[in-house]
N, C-alpha and C positions, 0 to 999 in steps of 0.2 A: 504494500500500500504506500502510495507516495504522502510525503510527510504533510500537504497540504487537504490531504484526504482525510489524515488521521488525526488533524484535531478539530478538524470540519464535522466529523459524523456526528458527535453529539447536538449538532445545530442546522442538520441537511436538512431538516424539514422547511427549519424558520428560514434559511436563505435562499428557498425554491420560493415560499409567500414572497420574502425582501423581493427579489425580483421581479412579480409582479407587482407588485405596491409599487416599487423604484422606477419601472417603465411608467405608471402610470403619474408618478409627482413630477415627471417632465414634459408632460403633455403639453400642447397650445393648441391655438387656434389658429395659428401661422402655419401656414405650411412648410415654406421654408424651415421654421426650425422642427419643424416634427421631424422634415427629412435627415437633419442632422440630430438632433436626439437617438434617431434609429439608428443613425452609423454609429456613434457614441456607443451606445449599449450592447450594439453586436459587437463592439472588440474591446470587448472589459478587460481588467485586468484580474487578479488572483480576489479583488472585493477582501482583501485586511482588514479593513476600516470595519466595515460593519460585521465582520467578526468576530473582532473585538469588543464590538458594540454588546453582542448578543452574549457572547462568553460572560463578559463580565457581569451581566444583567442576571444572567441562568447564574453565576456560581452566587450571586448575593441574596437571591430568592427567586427561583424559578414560577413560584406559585404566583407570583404580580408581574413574570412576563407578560406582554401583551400590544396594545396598540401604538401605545406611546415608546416602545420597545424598536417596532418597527420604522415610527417618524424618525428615532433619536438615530436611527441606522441609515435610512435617506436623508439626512441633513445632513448626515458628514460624510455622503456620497457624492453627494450634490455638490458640494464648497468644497472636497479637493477636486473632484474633475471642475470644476470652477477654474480653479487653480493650476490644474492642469495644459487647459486651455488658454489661459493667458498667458502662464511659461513659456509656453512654444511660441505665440508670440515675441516675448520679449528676448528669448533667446536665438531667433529665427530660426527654429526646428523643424525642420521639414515630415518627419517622422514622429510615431508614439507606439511603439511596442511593435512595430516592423512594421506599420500602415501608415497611410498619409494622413499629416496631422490636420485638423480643422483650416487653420489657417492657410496648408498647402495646395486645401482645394477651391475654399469659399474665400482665399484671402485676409486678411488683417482686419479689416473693419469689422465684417462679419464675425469673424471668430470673438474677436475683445466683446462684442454683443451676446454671443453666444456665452461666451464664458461669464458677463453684467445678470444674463436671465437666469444661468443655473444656480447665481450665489442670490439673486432675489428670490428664488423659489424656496430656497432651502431657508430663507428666514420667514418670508410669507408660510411655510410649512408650520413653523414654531409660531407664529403669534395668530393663523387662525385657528388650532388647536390650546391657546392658552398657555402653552408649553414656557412659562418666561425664564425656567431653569435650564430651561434645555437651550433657548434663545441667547442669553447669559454667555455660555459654556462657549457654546460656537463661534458668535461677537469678539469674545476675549481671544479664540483662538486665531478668527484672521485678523485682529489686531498684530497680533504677535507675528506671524508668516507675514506682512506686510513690513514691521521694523525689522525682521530677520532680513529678508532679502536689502530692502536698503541700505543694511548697515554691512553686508557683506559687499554690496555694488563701491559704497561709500572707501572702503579699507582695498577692496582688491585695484584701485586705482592707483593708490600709491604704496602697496605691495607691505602692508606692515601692520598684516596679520599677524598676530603671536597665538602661542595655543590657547591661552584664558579669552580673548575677543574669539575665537575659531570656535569653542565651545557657548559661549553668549548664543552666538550668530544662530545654531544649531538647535539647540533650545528651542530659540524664536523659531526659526524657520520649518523645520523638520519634525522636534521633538514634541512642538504645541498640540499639532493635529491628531499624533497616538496619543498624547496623554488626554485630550478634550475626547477621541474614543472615549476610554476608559472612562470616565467621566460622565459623559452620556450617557451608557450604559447602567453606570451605579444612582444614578439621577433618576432614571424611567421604570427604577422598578422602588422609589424613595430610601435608599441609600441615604444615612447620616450624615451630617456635613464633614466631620473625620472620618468615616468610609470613604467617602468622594474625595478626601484629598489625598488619601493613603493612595488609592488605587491611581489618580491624577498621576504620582510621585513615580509608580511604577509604570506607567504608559511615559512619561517623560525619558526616564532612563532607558528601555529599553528603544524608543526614537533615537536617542543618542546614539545607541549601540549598529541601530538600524542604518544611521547615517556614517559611521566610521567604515563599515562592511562596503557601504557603495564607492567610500573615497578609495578603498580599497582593490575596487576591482581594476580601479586605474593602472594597478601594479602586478594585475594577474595574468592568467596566459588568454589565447582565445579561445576558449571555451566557455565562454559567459556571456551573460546578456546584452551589454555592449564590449565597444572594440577598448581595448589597450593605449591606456595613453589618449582618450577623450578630453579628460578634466584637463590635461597639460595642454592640450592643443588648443579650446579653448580659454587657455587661461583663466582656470579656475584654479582658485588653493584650498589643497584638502591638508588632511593632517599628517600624511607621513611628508610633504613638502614642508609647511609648514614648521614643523617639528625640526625639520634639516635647516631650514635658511637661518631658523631661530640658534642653532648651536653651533654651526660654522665657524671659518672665518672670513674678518671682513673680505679678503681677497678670495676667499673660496664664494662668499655670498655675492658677491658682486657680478661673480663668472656663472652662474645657478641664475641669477635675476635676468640679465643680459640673455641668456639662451630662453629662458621663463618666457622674457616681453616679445618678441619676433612675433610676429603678426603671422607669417609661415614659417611652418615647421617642417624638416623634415622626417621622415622615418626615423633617420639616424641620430637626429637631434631629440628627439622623443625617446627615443631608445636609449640617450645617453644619462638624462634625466633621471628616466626610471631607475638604472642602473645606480646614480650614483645615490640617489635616494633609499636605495634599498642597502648600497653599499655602506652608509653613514646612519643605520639603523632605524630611515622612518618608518618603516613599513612593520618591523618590530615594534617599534613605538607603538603606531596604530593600532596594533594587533593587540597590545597590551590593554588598550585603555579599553580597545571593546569586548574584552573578556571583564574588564575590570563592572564596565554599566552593565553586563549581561549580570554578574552574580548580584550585582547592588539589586537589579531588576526581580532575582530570581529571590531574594532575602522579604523584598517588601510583600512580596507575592505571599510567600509563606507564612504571614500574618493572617490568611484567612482561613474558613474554613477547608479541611480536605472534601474533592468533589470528584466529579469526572469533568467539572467545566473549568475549574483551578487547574488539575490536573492536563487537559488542552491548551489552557493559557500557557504551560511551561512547554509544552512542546512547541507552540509560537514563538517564545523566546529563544528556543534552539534552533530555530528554522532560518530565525531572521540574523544569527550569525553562519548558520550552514548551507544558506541558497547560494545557488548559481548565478540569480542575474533580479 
């Protein structure tokens, strides 16, 4: 059984519902966008988010699973492919999971529109259900993904990232949206207000953990989800980079920066990078800290009761440093 199988079966029922509930909270009356709503939802991705939504809800009291279970699961479906769709945008991504991205096909105006209606739906979701906890939760979360990205746009200009702003960034940017999961989940089934932040702490952590894995793949071979050496050719700083330009010296960092800034790369210039990044222990580094947030992840975790939905949440946590892509 593949690992995304096996901590899915305790919830196969409720993400066959999610699914038709999820096609339906993107409906319009535009036809235009219905037709891209459909392309959207025929090429989903693995649906984490509301996974987690549902794990978490099922292990704090399955008995008040329910409707509001479902909403809290489409809102934060809704606001990352939101999100989604705007990235590609701002990053000019032609692609999303080996298909062509929104943007690639209906171009830039449409898409940023497309991406404006899915994050209005997903709050119009919460305030005509009443839901203001759940409203709350999600608010705070693209507040936070919206100062992530800027603050990371902000620093990657003048290249002087260290790892405590590297970590900030990620937080905001990455680690908001699983730990607001978690959150929503423990919210829609009325989760305490130290339930909801206990579990908040471990959907943050393991984000964290989730986000080091991906800087990572930059340094992998190809057999993963994307190609080798992406984040460097875009000029993006992950953390086994980071981690190197920070420990260097000036004359080693100057020569690392210089090859970094190049607008074109080549193979061998990418190749060179990886190598010596790996060779000055960032990728060790990296590798450290994301075992380090997996166990902090797996300790908060085991605060709660033993379950078989507890019991799936850890197998998520092992997934999301053992996946391919």
């Amino acid at each position: 059984m593949k690992a995304v199988e096996k901590f899915k079966k305790p919830i196969l029922i409720e993400m066959e519902e999610f699914e038709k509930r999820f096609r339906l909270s993107m409906k319009s009356h535009v036809a235009l966008l219905n037709r891209i709503t459909y392309y959207i939802v025929n090429r989903k991705g693995k649906q984490m988010r509301p996974m987690f939504v549902f794990l978490v809800a099922k292990m704090f009291d399955k008995n008040k699973f329910g409707d509001k279970c479902y909403r809290a699961a489409s809102v934060i479906e809704l606001i990352h492919t939101a999100t989604l769709v705007h990235d590609d945008v701002v990053d000019e991504s032609y692609f999303r999971r080996g298909f062509f991205s929104i943007n690639s096909i209906w171009k830039n105006k449409i898409a940023v529109l497309v991406g404006d209606y899915l994050l209005s739906k997903g709050l119009l979701l919460c305030i005509e259900n009443n839901d203001f906890d759940l409203l709350k939760i999600i608010s705070t979360a693209v507040k936070e993904m919206s100062e992530g990205e800027l603050l990371q746009i902000e620093k990657a200009k003048k290249l002087d990232i260290n790892v405590d702003t590297y970590f900030k960034i990620i937080k905001k940017k990455t680690a908001s949206l699983i730990s607001s999961c978690c959150a929503l989940g423990a919210s829609s089934v009325n989760a305490t207000k130290d339930e909801i932040r206990l579990i908040s702490e471990f959907g943050e952590l393991i984000g964290i953990a989730f986000q080091i894995k991906d800087d990572l793949f930059d340094y992998g071979n190809n057999n993963i989800g994307k190609p080798v050496g992406i984040d460097i050719k875009e000029k993006k700083m992950t953390l086994p980079l980071i981690h190197v330009i920070n420990t260097i010296s000036k004359k080693d960092k100057k020569w690392l920066i210089k090859i970094f800034r190049k607008n074109y790369k080549t193979k061998n210039s990418i190749n060179s990078i990886i190598s010596y990044v790996a060779e000055k222990g960032g990728v060790e580094y990296a590798k450290n800290q994301m075992f380090l947030y997996q166990k902090k992840a797996l300790e908060k975790l085991k605060k709660f009761p033993e379950n078989q939905f507890r019991f799936a949440l850890e197998e998520m946590v092992e997934f999301v440093i053992s996946r391919k892509k």
